[in-house]
N, C-alpha and C positions, 0 to 999 in steps of 0.2 A: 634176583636169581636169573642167571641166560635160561634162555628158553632155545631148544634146539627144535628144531621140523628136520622130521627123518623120512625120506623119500626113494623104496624103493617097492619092489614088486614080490620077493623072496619075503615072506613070512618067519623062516628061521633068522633072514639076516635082520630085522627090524625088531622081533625079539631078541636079539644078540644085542643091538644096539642099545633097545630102550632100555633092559637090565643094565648094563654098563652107564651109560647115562643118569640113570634115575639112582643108581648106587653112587655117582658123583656128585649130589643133590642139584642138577640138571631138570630142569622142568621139560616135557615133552612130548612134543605131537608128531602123529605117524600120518603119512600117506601113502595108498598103494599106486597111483597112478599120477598124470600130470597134470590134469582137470583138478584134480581135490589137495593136488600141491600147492596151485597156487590159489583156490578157492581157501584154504588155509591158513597161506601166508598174508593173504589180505584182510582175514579176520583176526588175527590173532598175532601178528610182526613179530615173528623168531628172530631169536638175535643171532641165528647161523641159518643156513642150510646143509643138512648132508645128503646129498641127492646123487641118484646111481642112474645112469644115462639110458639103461635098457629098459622103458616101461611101457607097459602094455599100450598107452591110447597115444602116447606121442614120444619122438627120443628126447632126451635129459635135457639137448642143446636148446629145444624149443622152451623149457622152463625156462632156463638159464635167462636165455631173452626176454624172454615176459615177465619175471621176476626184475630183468635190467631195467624194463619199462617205467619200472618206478620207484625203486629199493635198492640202497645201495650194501644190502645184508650179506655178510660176510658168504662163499656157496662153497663147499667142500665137495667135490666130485669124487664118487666111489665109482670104478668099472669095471668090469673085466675086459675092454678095450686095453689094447698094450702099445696099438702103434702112434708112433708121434703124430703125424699127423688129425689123428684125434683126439689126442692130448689140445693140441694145437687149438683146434676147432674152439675145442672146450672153453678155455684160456680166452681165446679172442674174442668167443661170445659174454664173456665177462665174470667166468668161476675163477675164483683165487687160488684154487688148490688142486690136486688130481691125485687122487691116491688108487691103486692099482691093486685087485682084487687078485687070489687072496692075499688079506694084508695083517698085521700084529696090532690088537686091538691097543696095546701100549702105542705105537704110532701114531693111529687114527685120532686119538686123545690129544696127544701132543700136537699135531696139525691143527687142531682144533681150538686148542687154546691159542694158538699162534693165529690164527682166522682171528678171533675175536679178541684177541689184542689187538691185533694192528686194526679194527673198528672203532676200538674208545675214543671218547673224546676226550681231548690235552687238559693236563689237569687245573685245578686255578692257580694260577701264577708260573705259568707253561713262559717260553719264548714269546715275546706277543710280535714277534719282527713279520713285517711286511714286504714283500719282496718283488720290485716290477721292473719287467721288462716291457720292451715296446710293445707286444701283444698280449699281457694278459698278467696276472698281480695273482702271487699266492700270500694266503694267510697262516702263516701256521699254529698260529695260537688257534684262529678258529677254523681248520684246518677244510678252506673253502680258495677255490680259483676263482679267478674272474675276469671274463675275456670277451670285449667288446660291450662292455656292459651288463651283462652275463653271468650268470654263473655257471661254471664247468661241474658239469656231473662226473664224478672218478670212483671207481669202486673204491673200497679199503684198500686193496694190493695196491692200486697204481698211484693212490693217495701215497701209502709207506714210500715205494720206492722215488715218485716225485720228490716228498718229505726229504728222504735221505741225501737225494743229489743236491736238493737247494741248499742244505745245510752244509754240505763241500763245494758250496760253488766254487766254481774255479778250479777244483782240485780234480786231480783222473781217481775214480772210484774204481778198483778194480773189481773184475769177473766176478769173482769168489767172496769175496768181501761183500759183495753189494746181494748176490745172494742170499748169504747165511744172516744179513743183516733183513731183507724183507721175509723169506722165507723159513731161514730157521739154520742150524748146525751142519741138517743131514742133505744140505742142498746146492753143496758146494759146484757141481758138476752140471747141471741142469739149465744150459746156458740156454737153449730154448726160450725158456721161461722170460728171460731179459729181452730174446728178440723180440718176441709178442709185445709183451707188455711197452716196451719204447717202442714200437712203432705204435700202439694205441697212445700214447702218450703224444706223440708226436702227429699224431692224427689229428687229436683234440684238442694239441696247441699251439703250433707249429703252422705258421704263413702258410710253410710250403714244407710238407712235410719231407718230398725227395729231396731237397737240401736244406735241411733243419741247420736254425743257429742257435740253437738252446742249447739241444739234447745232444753231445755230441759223443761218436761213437771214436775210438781208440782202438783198431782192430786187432785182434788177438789180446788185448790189455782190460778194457773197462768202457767205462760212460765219463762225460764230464757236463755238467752243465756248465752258462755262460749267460748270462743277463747280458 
């Protein structure tokens, strides 16, 4: 059964959730603040986070990071924050998702299952192909990098979307396509979303990341990767 941790400060919206939740047979623990977020997450490994940025003892972004610190658990961002830029923020600090308050509890569901897809682990008898470049070896079966000897820590997002381009190597992924394939249908346009996440990609893999030769960009078209 996923176990979700629901994190916000608003008592009707945490009732809203956990009803919804717990009608989906969703197991689930609440917290009002950031301190007992992650006092939570540490005792108890939710297989998501839904966390809303505005809480009383610290903002959402500070969880996000401390949760990064050691978990790579799927983080759903609720906000009433509307501008990119802290969309952005969010994103960089390492949330996979950002849904914008108020929102259709049918959405928030469906983001949600899509978080915790793109978490699973590959099934038995998955792809087992290994894939290396001169700096650093993805697994996909055991869906692990490894870089200098190393293992690269990637959230589930930047897992999927690595995933996706390794499997078109060579090939230009476009815009939209590579969206709706980590994201989902309704996220065709959210081109944002890509800048972030390839340059953290590109951060974490990349010699040099201002002129990466892996990850390469296709301006106004897509991504390609290149071994």
């Amino acid at each position: 059964m996923t176990r979700v941790l629901v994190v916000d400060d608003e008592p009707q919206m945490v009732r809203a959730l956990v009803i919804n939740l717990r009608a989906r047979t969703y197991e689930v623990d609440a917290a009002h603040d950031g301190a007992t977020a992650l006092r939570i997450a540490a005792a108890r490994h939710p297989d998501v986070v839904v966390l809303d940025l505005g809480l009383p003892d610290m903002d959402g972004v500070e969880v996000i990071r401390g949760l990064r610190g050691w978990t790579r658990v799927p983080i759903l961002v609720l906000s009433a924050r509307h501008s990119s830029d802290e969309k952005v923020q969010a994103l960089d600090a390492g949330a996979d998702d950002y849904v914008t308050k108020p929102f259709g509890m049918d959405e928030l569901l469906a983001r949600l299952r899509a978080a915790v897809r793109r978490a699973e682990p590959a099934e038995d008898g998955a792809d087992d192909v290994i894939v290396e470049t001169g700096g650093f070896t993805v697994d996909l079966a055991a869906k692990k990098v490894g870089r200098a000897g190393k293992d690269v820590r990637l959230t589930p997002t930047e897992w999927h979307l690595l995933e996706v381009l390794v499997r078109n190597r060579g090939r230009l992924v476009g815009q939209k396509a590579l969206l709706q394939e980590v994201w989902g249908p309704s996220y065709g346009t959210e081109t944002n979303y890509l800048r972030v996440y390839m340059a953290q990609l590109r951060r974490k893999l990349e010699a040099d990341p201002s002129r990466p030769k892996h990850f390469i960009t296709e301006p106004g078209m897509g991504y390609r990767f290149e071994k």
